[in-house]
C-alpha positions as CSV (number, residue, x, y, z in Angstrom):
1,X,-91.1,-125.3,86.6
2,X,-91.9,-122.1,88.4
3,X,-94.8,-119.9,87.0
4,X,-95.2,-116.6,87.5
5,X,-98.4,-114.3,88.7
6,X,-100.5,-112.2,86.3
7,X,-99.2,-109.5,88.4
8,X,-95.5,-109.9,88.2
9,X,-96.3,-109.8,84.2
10,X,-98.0,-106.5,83.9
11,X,-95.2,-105.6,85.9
12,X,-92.2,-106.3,83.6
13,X,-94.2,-105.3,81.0
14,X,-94.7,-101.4,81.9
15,X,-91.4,-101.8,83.2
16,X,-89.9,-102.9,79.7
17,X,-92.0,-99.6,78.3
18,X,-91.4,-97.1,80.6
19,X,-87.4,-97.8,80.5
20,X,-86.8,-100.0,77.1
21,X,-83.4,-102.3,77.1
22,X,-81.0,-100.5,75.3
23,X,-79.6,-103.2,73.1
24,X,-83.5,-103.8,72.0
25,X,-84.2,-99.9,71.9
26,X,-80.7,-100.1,69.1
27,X,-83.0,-102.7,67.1
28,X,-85.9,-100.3,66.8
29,X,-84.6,-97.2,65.8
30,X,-83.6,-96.5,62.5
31,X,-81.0,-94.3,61.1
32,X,-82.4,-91.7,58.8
33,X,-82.6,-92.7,55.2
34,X,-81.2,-90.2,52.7
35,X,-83.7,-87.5,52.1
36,X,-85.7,-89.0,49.1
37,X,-85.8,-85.9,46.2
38,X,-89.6,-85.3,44.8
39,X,-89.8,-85.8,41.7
40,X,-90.9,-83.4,39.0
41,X,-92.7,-84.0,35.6
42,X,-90.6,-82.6,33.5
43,X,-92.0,-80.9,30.4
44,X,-91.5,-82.8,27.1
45,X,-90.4,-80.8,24.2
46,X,-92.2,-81.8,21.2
47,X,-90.1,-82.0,18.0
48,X,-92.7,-83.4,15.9
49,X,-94.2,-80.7,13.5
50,X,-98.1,-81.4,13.4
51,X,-99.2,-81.1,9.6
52,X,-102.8,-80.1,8.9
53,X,-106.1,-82.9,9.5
54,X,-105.4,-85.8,6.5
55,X,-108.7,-86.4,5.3
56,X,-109.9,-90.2,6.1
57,X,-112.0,-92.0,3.4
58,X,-115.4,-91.5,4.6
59,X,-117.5,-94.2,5.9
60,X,-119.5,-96.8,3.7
61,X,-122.9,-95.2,4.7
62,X,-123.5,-92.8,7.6
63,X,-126.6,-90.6,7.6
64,X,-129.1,-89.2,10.5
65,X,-132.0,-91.2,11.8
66,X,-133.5,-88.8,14.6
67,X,-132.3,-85.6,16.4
68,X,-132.9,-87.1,20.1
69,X,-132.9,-83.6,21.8
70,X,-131.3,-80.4,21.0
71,X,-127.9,-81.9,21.6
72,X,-128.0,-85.5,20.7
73,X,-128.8,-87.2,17.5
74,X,-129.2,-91.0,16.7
75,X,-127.1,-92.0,13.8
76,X,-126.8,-95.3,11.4
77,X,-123.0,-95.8,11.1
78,X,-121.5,-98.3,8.4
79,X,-118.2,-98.7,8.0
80,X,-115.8,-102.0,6.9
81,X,-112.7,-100.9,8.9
82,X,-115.2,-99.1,12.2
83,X,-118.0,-101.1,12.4
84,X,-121.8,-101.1,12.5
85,X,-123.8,-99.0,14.4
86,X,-128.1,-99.1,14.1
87,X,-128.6,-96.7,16.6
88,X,-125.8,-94.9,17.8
89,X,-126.2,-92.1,19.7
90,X,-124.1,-88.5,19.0
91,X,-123.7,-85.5,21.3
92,X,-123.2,-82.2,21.3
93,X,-119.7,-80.4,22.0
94,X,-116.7,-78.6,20.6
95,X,-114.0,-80.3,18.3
96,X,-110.3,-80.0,19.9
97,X,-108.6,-81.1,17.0
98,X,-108.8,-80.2,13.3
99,X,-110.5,-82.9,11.8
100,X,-113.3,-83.6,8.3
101,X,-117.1,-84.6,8.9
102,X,-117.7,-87.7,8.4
103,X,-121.5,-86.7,6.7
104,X,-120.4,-83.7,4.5
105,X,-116.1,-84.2,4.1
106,X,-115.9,-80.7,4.7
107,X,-113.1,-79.3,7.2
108,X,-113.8,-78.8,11.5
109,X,-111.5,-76.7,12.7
110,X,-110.6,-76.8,16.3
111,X,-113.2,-74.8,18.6
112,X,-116.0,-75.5,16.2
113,X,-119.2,-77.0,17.2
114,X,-119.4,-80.6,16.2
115,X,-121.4,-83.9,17.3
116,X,-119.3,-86.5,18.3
117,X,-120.4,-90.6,19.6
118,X,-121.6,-91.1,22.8
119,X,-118.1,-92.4,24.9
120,X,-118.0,-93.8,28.8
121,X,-115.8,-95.7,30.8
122,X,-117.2,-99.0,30.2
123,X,-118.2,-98.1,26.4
124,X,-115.8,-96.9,23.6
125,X,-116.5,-97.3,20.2
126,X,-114.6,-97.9,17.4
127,X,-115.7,-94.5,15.8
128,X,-115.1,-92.6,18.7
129,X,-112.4,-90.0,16.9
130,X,-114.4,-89.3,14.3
131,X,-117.1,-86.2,14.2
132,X,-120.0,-84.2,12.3
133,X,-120.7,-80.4,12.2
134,X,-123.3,-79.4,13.8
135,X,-123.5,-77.2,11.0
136,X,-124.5,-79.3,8.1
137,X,-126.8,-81.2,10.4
138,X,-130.7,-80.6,9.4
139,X,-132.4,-78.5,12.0
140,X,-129.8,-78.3,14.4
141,X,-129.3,-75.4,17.1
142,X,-125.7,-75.1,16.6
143,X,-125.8,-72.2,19.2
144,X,-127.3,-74.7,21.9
145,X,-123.8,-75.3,23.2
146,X,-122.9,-72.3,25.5
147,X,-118.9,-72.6,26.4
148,X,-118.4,-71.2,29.6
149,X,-114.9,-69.3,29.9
């Protein structure tokens, strides 16, 4: 069994990196792959002909316990089919669908000012589609939301 010094090691070793064997430089390379084509979103026509809001029966019992700030409200929420909310807090912004209120029945039209529920990553509630105009709500600044263009 011969060994060999530490010397004769770092040796081979540059020597293998500063000129490579060629049958193991032919394992390393690789040819070029075909060149791969990006792929684009393509936009989706939509065939479906959107007819106006359809009114949902209203909730069981929803009314206004508190206006929190001049763009929040607490309201009680009772509903069969949505659930029951004590204390659920509403915010302030601007509808981006045609939809009814849920406290008066009366039409929201997209781009009006509405109170929707309180929505986060880690809470979503049942009710979260559903809206009231700021309009009809007692009190209420409906000009509080500015909409920056």
């Amino acid at each position: 069994m011969t060994s060999q010094s530490k010397d004769d090691v770092v040796r081979r070793a540059l020597l293998d990196v500063l000129m490579p064997d060629p049958q193991a430089l032919q394992l390393t390379i690789r040819l070029p792959d075909t060149p791969k084509k990006k792929l684009r979103r393509l936009r989706r026509v939509i065939r479906k002909t959107f007819s106006p809001a359809q009114l949902e029966a209203p909730p069981s019992r929803v009314s206004i316990l508190e206006q929190l700030s001049s763009k929040s409200l607490s309201v009680y929420w009772s509903d069969p089919r949505s659930g029951h909310y004590a204390n659920q807090v509403w915010r302030m912004g601007v509808a981006r669908i045609d939809a009814f209120c849920a406290l008066s029945g009366m039409p929201i039209c997209c781009g009006d000012v509405v109170y929707r529920p309180f929505v986060s990553r880690a809470y979503l509630p049942s009710n979260h589609n559903r809206m009231i105009l700021a309009a009809v709500v007692p009190g209420a600044n409906a000009k509080a939301l500015t909409i920056e263009s």
